[in-house]
MARLUMLUM-448409 format. One record per residue: x, y, z of N, C-alpha, C in turn; residue in one letter. Coordinates in steps of 0.001 Angstrom, whole numbers, padded with zeros to 6 digits, always signed. Atoms other than C-alpha are relative to their C-alpha. Layout:
BEGIN
XYZXYZXYZA ...
//
This chain:
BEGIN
-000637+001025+000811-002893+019365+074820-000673-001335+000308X +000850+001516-000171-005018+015885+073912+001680-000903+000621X -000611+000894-000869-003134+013093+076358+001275-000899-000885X -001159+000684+000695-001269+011725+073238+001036+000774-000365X -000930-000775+000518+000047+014531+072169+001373+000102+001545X -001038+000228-000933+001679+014458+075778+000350-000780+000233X -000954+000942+000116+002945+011639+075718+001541+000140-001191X -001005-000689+000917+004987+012656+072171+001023+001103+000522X -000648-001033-000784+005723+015839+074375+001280-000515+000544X -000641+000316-001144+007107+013810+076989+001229-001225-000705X -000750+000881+000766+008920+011313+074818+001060+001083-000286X -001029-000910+000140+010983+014322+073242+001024+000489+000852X -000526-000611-000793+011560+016146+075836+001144-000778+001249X -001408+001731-001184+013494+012673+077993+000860-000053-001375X -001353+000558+000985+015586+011947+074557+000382+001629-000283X -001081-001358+000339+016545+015999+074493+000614-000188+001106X -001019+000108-001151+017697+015441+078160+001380-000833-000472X -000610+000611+000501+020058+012856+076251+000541+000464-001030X -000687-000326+001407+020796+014263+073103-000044+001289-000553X +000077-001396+000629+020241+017481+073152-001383+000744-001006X +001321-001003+001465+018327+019601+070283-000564-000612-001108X -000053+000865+000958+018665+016938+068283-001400-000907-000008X +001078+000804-000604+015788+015071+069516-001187+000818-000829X +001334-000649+000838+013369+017892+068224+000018-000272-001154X +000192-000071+001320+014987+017939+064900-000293-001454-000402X +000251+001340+000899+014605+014128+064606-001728-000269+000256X +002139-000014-000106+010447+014671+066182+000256+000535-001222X +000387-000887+000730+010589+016939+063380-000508-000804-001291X -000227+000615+000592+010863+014277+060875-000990-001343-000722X +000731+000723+000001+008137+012476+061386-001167+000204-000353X +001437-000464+000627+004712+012412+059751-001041-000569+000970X +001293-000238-000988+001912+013216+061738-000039+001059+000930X -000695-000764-001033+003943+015397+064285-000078+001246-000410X -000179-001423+000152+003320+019495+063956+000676+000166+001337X -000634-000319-000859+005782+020614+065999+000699+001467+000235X -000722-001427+000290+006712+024209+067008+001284-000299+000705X -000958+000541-000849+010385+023924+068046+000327+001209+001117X -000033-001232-001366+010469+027631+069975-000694-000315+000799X +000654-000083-001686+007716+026942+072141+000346-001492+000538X +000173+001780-000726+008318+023094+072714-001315-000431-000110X +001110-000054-000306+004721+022906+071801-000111-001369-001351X +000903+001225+000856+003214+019110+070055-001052+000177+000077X +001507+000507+000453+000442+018110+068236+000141-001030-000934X -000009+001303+001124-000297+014775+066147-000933+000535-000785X +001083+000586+001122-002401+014450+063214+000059-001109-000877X +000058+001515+000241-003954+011572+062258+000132-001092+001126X -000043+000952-000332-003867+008274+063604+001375+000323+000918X -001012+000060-000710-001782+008856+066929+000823-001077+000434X -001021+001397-000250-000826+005633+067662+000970-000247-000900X -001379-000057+001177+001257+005199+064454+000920+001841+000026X -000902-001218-000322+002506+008641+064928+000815-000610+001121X -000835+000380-001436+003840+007701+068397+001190-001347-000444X -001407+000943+000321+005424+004363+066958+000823+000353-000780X -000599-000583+001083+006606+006072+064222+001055+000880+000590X -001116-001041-001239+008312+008910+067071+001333-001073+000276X -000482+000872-000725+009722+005556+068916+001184-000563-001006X -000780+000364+001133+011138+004423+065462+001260+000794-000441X -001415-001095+000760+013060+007470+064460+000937+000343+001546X -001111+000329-000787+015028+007254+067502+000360-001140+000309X -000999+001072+000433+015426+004032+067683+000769-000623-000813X -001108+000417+001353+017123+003694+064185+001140+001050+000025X -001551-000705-000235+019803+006579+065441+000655-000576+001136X -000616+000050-001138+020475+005357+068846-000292-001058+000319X +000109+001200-000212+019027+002014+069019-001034-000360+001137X +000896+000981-000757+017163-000442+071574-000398+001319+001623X -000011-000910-000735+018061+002217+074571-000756+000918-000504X +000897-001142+000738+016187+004783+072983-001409-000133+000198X +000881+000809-000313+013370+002652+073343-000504+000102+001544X +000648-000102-001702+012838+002519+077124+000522+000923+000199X +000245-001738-000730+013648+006063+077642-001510+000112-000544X +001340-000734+000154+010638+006660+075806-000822-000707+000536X +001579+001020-001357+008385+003817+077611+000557+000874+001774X -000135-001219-001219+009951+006009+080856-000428+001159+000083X +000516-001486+000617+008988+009177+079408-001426-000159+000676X +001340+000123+000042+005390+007977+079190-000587-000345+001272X +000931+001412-001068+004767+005310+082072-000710+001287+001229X +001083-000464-000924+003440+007945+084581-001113+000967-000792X +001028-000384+000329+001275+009315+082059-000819-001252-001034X +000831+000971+000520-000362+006088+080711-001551-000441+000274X +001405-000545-000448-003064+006219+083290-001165+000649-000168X +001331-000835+000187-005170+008898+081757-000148-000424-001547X +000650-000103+001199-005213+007593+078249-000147-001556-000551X +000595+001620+000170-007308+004209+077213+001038-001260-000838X -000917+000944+000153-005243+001384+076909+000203-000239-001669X +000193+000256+001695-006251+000791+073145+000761+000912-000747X -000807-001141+000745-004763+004014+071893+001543+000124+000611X -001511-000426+000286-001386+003388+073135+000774-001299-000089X -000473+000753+000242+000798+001789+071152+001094-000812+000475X -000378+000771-000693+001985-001690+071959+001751+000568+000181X -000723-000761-000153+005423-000011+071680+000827+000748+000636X +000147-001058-001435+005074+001790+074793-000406-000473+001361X +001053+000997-001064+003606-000673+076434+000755-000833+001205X 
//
């Protein structure tokens, strides 16, 4: 899995600890995101950075501002391996 796609991974998988199943079906929702929901398995296409804000978006318009820094928590120990430019300010 390319480094963004784990980040998306890892984003999900902290707002299912929170919300349950629900979390996939709202990744699901999003354009760019192929998502298998049996295996837990991401992939982006296209332009990941707007995918990723776009992720950040559709939970923050159900659950709000909180929603938000779970997913900059999600990420922050995997920010390290992927070039500052490709991740969006967002996350940052």
């Amino acid at each position: 899995m390319n480094p963004l796609a784990q980040l998306a991974d890892h984003i999900i998988k902290e707002q299912e600890l929170i919300i349950g199943p629900v979390a996939w079906e709202e990744a699901e929702k999003v354009t760019g995101l192929r998502i298998n929901v049996q295996s837990h398995e991401v992939d982006i296409e296209g332009d990941a950075r707007d995918v990723l804000e776009r992720l950040v978006a559709q939970y923050e318009q159900l659950f709000g501002k909180a929603s938000r820094e779970v997913c900059r928590d999600a990420v922050r120990p995997l920010l390290a391996q992927v070039p500052e430019a490709d991740v969006p300010a967002v996350l940052k």
